[in-house]
Backbone as numpy.savetxt, mean C-alpha at the origin, in Angstrom:
# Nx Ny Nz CAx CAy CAz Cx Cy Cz
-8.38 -21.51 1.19 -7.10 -21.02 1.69 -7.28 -20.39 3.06
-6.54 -20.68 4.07 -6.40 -19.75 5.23 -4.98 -18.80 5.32
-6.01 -17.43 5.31 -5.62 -16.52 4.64 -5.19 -15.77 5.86
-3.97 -14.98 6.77 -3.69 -14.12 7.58 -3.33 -12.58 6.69
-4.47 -11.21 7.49 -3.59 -10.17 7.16 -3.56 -9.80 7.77
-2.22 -9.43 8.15 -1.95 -8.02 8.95 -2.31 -7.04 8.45
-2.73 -6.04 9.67 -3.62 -4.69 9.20 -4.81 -5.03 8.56
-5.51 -5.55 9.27 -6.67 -5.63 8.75 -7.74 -4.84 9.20
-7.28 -3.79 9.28 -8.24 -2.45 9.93 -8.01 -1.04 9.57
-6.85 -1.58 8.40 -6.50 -0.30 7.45 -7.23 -0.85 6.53
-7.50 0.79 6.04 -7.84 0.92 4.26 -7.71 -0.12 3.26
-6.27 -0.67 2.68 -6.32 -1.99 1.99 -6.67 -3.07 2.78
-5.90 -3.42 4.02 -6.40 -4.87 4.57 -7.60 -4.97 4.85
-8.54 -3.94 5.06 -9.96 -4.17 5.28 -10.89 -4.74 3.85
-9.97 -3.90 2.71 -10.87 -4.48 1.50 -9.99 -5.57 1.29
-8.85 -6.25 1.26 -8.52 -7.49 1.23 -9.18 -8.74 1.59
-9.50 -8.26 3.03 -10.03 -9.78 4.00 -11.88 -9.36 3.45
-12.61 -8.49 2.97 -13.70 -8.25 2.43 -13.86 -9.35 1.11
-12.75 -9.29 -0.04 -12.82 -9.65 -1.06 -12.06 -11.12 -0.46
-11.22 -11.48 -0.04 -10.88 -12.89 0.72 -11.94 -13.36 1.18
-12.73 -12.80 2.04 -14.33 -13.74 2.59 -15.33 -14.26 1.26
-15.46 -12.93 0.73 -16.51 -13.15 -0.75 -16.27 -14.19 -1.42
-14.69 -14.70 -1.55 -14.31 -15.62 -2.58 -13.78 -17.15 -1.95
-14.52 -16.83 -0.51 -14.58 -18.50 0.22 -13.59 -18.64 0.84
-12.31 -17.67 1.64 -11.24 -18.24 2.22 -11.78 -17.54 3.65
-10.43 -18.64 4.69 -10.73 -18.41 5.61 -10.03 -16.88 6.31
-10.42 -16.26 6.66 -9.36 -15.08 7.01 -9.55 -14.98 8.31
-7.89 -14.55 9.24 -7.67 -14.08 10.10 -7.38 -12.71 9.82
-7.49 -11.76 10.70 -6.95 -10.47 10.10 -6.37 -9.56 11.77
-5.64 -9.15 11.47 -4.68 -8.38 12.66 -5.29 -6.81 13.13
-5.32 -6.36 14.19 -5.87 -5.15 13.98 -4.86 -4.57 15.66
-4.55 -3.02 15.78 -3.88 -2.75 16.72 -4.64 -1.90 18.24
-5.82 -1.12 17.17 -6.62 -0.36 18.12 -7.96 -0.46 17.58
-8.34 -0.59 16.29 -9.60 -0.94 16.27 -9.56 -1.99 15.72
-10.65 -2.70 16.00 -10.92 -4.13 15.48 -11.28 -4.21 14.09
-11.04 -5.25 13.73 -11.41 -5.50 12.22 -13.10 -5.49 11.95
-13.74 -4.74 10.86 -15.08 -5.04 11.06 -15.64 -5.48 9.83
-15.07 -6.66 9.31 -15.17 -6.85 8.35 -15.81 -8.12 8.54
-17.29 -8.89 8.43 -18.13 -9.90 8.53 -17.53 -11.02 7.83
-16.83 -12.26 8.68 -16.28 -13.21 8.35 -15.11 -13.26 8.78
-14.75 -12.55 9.58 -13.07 -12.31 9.31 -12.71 -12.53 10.89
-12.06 -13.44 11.46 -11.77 -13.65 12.71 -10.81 -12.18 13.16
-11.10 -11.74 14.02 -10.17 -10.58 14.58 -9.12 -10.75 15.47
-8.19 -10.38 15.31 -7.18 -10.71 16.57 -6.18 -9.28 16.64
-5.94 -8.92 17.83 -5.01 -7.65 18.24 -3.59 -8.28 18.03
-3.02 -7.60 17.64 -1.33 -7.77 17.29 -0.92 -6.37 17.61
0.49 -6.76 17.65 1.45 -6.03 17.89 2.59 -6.31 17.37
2.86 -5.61 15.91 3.63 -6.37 15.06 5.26 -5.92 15.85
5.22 -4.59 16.65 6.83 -5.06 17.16 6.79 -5.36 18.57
6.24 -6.30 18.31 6.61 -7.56 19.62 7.02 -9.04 18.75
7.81 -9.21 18.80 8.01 -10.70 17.73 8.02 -11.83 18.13
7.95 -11.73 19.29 7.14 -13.22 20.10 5.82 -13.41 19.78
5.08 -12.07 19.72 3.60 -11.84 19.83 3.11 -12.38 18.36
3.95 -11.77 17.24 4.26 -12.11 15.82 4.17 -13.59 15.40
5.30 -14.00 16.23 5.65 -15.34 16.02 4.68 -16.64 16.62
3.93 -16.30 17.59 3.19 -16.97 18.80 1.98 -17.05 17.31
1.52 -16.21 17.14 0.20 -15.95 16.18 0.08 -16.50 15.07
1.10 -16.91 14.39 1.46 -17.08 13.35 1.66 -18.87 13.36
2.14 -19.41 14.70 2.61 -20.50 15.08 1.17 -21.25 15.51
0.05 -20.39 15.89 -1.14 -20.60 16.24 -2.11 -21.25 14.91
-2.04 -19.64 14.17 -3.12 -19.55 13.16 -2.73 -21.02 11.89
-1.15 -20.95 11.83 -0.79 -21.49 10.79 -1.06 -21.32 9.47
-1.12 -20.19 8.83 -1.79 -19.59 7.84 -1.01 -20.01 6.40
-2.02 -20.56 5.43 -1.37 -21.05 4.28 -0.19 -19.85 3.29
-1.39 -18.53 4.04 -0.44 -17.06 3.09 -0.65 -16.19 4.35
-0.09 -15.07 4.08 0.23 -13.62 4.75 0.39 -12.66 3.67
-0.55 -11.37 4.38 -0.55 -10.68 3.03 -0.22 -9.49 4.43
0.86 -8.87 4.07 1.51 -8.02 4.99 1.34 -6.44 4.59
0.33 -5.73 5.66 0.47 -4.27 5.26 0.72 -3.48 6.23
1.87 -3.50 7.41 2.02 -2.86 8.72 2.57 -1.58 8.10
2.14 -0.67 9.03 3.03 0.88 8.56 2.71 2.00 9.51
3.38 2.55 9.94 3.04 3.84 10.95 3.89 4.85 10.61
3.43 5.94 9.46 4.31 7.03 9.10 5.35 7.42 9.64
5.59 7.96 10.90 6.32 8.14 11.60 6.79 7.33 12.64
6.06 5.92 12.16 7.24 4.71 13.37 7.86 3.79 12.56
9.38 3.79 12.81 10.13 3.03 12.56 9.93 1.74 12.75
9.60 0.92 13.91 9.21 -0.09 14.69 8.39 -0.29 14.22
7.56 0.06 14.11 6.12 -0.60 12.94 6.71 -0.72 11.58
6.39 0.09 10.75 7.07 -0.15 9.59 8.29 -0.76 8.77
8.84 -0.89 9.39 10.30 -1.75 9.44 10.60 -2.70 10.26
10.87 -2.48 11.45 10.68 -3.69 12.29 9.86 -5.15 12.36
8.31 -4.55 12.34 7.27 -5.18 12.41 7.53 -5.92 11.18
7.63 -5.30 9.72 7.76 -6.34 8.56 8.88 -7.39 8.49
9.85 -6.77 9.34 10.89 -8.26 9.73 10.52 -9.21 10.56
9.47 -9.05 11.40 9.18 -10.02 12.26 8.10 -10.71 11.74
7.74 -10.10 10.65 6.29 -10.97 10.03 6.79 -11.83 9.13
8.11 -11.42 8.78 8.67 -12.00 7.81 9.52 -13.37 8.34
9.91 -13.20 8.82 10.52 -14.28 10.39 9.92 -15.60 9.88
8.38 -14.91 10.77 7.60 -15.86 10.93 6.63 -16.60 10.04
6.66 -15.98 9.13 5.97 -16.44 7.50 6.82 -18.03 7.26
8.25 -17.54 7.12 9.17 -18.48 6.70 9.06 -19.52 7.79
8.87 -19.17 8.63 8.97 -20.30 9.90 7.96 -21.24 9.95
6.72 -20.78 9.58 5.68 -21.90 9.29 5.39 -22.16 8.22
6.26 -21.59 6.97 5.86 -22.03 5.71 5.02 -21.41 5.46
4.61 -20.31 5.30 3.43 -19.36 4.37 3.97 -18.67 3.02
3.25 -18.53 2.67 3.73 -17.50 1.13 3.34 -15.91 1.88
4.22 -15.10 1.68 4.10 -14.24 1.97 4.27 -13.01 1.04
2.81 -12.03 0.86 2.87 -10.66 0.14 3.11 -9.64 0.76
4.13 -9.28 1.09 4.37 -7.45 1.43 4.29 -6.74 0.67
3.44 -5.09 1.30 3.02 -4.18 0.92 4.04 -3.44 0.75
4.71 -2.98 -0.34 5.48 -2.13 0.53 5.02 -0.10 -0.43
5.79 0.35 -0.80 5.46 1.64 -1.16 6.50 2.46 -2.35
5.97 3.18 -3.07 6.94 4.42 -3.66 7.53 5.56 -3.29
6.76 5.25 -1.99 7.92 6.39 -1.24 9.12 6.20 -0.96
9.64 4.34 -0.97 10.99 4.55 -1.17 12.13 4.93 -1.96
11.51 5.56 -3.69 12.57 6.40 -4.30 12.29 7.98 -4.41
13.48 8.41 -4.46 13.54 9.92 -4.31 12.98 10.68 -5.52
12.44 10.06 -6.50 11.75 10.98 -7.70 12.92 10.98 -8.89
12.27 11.13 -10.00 12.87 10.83 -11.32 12.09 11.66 -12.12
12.04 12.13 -13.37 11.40 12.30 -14.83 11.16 11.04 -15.45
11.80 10.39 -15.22 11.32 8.79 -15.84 10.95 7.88 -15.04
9.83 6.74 -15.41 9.41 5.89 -14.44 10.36 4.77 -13.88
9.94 4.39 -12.46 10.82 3.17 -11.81 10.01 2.09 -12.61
11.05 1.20 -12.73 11.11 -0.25 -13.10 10.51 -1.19 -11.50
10.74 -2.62 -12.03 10.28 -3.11 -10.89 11.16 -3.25 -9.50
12.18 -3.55 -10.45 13.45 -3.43 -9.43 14.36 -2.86 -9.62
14.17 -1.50 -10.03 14.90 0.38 -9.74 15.31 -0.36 -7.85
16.67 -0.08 -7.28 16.89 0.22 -6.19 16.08 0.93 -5.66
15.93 0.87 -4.21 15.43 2.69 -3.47 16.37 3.48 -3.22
15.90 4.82 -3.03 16.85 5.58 -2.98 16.00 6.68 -2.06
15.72 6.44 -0.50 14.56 7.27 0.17 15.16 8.75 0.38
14.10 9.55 0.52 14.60 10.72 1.06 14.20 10.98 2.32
13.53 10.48 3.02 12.78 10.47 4.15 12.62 9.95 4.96
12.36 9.62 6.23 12.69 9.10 7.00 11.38 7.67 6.91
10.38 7.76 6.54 9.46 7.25 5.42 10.09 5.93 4.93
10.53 6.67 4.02 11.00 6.17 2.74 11.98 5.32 3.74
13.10 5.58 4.31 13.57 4.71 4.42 13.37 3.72 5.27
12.40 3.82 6.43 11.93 2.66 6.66 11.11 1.58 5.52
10.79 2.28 4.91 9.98 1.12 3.94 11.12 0.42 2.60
11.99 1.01 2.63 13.68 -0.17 2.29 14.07 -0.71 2.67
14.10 -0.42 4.12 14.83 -1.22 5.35 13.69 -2.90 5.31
12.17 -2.32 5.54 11.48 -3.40 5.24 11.42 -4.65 4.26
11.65 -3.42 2.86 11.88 -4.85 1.56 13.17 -5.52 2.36
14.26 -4.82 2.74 15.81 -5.31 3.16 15.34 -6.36 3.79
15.02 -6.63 4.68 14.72 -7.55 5.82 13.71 -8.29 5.27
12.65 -8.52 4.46 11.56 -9.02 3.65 12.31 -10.20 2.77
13.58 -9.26 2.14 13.84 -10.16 1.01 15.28 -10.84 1.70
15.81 -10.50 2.72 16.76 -11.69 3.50 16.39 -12.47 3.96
15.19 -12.45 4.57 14.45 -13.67 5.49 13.17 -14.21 4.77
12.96 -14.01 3.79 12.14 -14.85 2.90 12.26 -14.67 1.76
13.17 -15.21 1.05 13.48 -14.79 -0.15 12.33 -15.18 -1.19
11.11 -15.72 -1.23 10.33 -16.68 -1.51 9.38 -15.39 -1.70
9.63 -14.29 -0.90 7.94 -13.63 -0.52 8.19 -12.85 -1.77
6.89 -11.96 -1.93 6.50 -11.05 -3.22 6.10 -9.59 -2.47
6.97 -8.67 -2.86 7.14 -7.64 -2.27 6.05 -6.39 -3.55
5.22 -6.01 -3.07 3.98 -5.14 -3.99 4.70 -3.70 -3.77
4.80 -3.10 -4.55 5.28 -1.91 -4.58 4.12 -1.01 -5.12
2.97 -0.03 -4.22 2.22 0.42 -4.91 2.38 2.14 -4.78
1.49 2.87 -5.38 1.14 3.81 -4.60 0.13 4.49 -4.29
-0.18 5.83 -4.33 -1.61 6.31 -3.49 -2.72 5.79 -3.70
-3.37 5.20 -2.81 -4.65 4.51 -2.78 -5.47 5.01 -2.65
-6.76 5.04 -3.60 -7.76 5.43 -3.63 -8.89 4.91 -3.56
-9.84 5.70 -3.41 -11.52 4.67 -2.99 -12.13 5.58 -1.92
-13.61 5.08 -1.89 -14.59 5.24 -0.99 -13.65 5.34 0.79
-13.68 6.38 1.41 -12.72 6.28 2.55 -11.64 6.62 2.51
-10.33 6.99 1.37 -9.33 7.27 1.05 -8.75 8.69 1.99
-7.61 8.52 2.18 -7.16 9.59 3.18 -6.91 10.66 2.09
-6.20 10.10 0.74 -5.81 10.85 -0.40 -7.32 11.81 -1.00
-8.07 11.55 -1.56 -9.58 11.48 -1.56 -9.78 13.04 -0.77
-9.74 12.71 1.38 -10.40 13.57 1.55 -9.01 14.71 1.39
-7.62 14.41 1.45 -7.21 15.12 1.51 -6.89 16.20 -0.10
-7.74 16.03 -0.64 -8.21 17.04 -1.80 -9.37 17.48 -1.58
-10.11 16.90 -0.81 -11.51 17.84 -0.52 -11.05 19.20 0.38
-10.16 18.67 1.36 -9.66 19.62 2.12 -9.09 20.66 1.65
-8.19 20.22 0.24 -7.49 21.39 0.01 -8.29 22.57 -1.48
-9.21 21.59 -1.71 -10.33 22.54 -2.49 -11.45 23.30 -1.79
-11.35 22.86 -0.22 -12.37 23.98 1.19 -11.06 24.79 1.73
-9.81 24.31 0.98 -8.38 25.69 1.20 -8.08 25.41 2.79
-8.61 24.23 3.29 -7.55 23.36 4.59 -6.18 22.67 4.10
-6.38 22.27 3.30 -5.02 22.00 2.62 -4.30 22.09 1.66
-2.93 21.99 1.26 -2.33 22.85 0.16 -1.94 21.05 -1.08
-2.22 21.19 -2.23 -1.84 20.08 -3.05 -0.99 20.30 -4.10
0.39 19.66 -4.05 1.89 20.27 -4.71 1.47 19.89 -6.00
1.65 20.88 -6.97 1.83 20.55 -8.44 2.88 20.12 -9.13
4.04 19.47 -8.12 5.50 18.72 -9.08 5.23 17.41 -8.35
3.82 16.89 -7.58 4.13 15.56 -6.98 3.61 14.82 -7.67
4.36 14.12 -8.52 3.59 13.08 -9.08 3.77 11.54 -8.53
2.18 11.12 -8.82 2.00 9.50 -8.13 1.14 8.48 -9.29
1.03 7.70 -9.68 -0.08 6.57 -9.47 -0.86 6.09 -8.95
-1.65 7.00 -8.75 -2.77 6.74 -7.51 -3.60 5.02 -8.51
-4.26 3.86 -7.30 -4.40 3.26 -7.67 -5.87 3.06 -6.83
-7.26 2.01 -7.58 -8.27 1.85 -6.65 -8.15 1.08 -5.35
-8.69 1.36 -4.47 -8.35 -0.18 -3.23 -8.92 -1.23 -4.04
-10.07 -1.02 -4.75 -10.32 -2.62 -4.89 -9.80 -3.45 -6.05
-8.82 -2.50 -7.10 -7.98 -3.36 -8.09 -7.09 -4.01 -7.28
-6.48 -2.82 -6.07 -4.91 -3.26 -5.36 -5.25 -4.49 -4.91
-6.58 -4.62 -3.73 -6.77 -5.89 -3.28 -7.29 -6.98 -4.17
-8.10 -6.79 -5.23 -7.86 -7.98 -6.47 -7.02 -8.54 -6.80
-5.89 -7.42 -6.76 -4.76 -8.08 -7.39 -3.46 -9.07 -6.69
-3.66 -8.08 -5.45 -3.10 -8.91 -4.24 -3.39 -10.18 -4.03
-4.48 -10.28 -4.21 -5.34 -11.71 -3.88 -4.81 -12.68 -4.92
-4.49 -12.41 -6.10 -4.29 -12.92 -7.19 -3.14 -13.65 -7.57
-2.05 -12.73 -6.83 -0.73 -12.76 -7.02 -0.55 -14.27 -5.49
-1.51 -13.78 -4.88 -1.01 -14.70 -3.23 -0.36 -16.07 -3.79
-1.55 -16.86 -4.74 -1.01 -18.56 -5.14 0.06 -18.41 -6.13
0.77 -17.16 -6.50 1.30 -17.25 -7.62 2.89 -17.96 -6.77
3.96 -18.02 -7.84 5.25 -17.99 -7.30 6.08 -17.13 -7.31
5.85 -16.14 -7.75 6.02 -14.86 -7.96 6.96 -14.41 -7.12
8.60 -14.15 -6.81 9.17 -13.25 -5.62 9.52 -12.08 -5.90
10.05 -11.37 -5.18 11.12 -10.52 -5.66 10.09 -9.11 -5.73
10.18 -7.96 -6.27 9.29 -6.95 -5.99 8.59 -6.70 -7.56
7.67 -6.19 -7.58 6.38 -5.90 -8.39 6.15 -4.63 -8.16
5.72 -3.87 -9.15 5.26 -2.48 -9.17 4.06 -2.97 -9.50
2.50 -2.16 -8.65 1.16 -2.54 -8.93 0.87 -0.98 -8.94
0.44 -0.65 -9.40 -0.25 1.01 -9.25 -0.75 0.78 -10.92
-1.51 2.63 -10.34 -2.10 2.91 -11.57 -1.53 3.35 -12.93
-1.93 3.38 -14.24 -1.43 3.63 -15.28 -1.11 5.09 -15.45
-1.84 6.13 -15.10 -1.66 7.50 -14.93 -1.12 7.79 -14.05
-0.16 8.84 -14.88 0.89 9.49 -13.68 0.15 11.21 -13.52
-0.11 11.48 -11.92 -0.70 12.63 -12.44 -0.42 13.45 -10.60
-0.32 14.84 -10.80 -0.02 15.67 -10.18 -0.91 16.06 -9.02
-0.56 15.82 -7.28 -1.49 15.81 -6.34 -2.49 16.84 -6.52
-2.28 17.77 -7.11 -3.10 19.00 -7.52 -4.07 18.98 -8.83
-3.64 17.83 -9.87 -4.14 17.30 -11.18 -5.27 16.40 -10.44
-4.90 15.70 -9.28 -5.75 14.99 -8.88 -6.96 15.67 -7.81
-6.69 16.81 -7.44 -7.60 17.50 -6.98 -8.82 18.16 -7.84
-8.40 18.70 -9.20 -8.84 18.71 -10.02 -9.93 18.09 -10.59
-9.86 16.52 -10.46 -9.82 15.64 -10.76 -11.60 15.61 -10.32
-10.72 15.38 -8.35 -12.05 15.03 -7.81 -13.60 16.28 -7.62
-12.40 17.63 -7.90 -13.80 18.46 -7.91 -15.13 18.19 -8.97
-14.42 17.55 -10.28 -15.22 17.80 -11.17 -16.02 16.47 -10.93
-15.43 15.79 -10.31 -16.08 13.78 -9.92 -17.50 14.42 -9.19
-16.94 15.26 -8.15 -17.96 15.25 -7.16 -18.69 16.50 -7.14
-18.96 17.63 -8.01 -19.26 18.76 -8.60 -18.95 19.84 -7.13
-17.61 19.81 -6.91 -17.07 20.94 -6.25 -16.16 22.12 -7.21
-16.83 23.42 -6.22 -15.57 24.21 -7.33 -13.93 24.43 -6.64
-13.34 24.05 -8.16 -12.33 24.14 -8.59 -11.36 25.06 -7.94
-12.17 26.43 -7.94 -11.55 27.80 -7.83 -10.82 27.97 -6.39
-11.45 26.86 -5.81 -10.33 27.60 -4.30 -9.52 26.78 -3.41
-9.03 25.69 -5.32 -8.25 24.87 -4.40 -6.76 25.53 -4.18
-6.23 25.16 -3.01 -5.09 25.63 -2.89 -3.84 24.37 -3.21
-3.11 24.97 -3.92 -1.46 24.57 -4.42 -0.59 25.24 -4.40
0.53 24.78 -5.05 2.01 24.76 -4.30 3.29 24.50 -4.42
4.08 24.44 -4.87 5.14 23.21 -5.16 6.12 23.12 -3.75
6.74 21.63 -4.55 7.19 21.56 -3.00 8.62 22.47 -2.40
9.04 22.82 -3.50 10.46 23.50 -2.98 9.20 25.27 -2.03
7.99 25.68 -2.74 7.93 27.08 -1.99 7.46 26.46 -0.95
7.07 25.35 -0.30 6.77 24.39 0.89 7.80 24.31 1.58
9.21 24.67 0.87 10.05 24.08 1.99 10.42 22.71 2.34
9.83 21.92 1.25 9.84 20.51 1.79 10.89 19.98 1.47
10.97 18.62 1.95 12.80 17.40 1.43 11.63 16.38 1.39
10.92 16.31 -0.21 10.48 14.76 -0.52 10.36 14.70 -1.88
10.19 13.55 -1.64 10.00 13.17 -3.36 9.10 13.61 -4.47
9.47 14.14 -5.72 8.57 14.93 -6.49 8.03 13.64 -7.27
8.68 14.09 -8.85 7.83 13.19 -9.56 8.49 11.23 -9.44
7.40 10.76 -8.79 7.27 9.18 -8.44 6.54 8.53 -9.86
6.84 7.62 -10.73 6.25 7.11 -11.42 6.15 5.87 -11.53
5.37 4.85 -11.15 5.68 3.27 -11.31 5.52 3.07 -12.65
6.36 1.90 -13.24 6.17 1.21 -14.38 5.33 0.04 -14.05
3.92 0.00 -13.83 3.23 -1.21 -13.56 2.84 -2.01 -14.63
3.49 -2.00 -15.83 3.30 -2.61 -17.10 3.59 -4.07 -17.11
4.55 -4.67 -16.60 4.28 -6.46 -16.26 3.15 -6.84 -15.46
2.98 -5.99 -14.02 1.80 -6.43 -13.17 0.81 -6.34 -13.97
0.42 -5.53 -15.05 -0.60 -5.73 -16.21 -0.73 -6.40 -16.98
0.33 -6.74 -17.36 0.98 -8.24 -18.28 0.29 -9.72 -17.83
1.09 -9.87 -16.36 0.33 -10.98 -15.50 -0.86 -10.77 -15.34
-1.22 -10.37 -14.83 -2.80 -10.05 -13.80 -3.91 -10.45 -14.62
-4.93 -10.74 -14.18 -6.47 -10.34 -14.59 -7.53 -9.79 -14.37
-6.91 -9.25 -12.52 -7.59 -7.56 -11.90 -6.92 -6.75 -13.61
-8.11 -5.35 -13.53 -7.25 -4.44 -14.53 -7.07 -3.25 -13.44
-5.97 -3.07 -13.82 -5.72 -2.02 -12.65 -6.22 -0.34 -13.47
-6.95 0.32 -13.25 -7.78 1.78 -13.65 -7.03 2.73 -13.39
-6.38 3.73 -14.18 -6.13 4.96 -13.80 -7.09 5.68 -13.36
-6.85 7.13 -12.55 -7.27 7.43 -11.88 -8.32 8.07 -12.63
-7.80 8.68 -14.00 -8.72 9.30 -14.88 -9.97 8.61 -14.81
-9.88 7.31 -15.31 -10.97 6.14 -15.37 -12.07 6.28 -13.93
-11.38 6.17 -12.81 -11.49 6.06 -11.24 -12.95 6.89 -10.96
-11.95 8.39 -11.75 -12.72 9.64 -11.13 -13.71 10.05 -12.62
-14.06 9.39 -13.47 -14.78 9.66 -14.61 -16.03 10.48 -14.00
């Protein structure tokens, strides 16, 4: 298979086009400021909101799939934009296309989202990454939209940002709940789903639902740090406007699959 990902110099797309090489495909992979350094993997600079640049690349590579993970917290134009123009151009040369997209686009529940629960963002976040499925699923109705959430692994931003807040650099809310999931089930599974026919959106995350501060917890005892000085919080004495408890129902993506996707419990044994 010739395989295109965007972002292939983030966290998942790096273990994507890793586990894509291992298993004999050809990969291109996209990168914006650092290069991809992943052995096998052709590198190329993009600029996902330029959509000529999008489209030119895409018209080049001719890629059988696209496995789409653009995102810039605070840019609209990346995160939204950029996934409409990847999406464009998927359809335009005929690729199957997987977008990444996230749980930050619903505002929190007591009960878990389904696969296709609406979004409902609170954030400015969040709602670029609706706007994305929006534009994902008008212009390729064909593609398979991954709905995951916090990623974990060797390198994880989530990871250090509990080390931080157990050295009391950072504070970890006890009403946030997530599904933290491994990078290398997410990209197993990604990989998995690519030949499928699969459209429409998918919840992939982990089976445990557990509290950013449960998960700090978590990692002190993984990595024999003490406990005692982690700092927490909730989010209303934060002051914050985001989403509390997030829960995916990833129980079909478990159904299908033959990655097993690990709670975090499992993760951090």
């Amino acid at each position: 298979m010739n395989l295109l990902v965007v972002g292939a110099s983030g966290f998942l797309g790096s273990e994507v086009c890793r586990q894509a090489v291992a298993a004999g495909h050809r990969v291109v992979g996209t990168y914006h400021s650092a290069a991809v350094a992943v052995p096998g993997v052709v590198s190329r600079r993009l600029d996902v909101t330029d959509r000529a640049a999008v489209r030119a690349l895409l018209t080049e590579v001719r890629p059988d799939a696209v496995v789409a993970t653009p995102y810039r917290y605070d840019d609209w134009s990346v995160t939204a934009d950029g996934a409409a123009h990847i999406a464009c151009a998927a359809a335009e040369v005929g690729a199957r296309l997987v977008h990444l997209s996230s749980d930050a686009l619903h505002a929190g529940r007591p009960t878990p989202y389904a696969d296709d629960d609406v979004p409902t963002p609170l954030h400015p976040y969040g709602a670029a990454k609706a706007a994305a499925e929006t534009a994902v699923r008008a212009l390729d109705p064909g593609a398979l939209l991954v709905r995951t959430s916090l990623i974990v692994g060797e390198g994880s931003k989530q990871i250090q940002l509990c080390r931080d807040a157990l050295a009391g650099r950072a504070v970890l809310f006890t009403d946030e709940a997530r599904c933290p999931v491994h990078v290398t089930d997410l990209a197993a599974a990604v990989l998995e789903l690519v030949p499928t026919d699969l459209a429409g959106t998918l919840n992939v995350a982990g089976p445990d639902a557990v509290s950013r501060a449960e998960m700090g917890l978590l990692v002190a005892r993984h990595e024999g740090l003490d406990p005692a000085g982690l700092k927490t919080a909730t989010i209303a004495e934060a002051g914050l406007h985001r989403p509390a408890e997030v829960r995916l129902d990833s129980s079909r993506a478990a159904g299908l699959l033959r990655t097993r996707l690990r709670g975090i419990t499992e993760v951090l044994a």
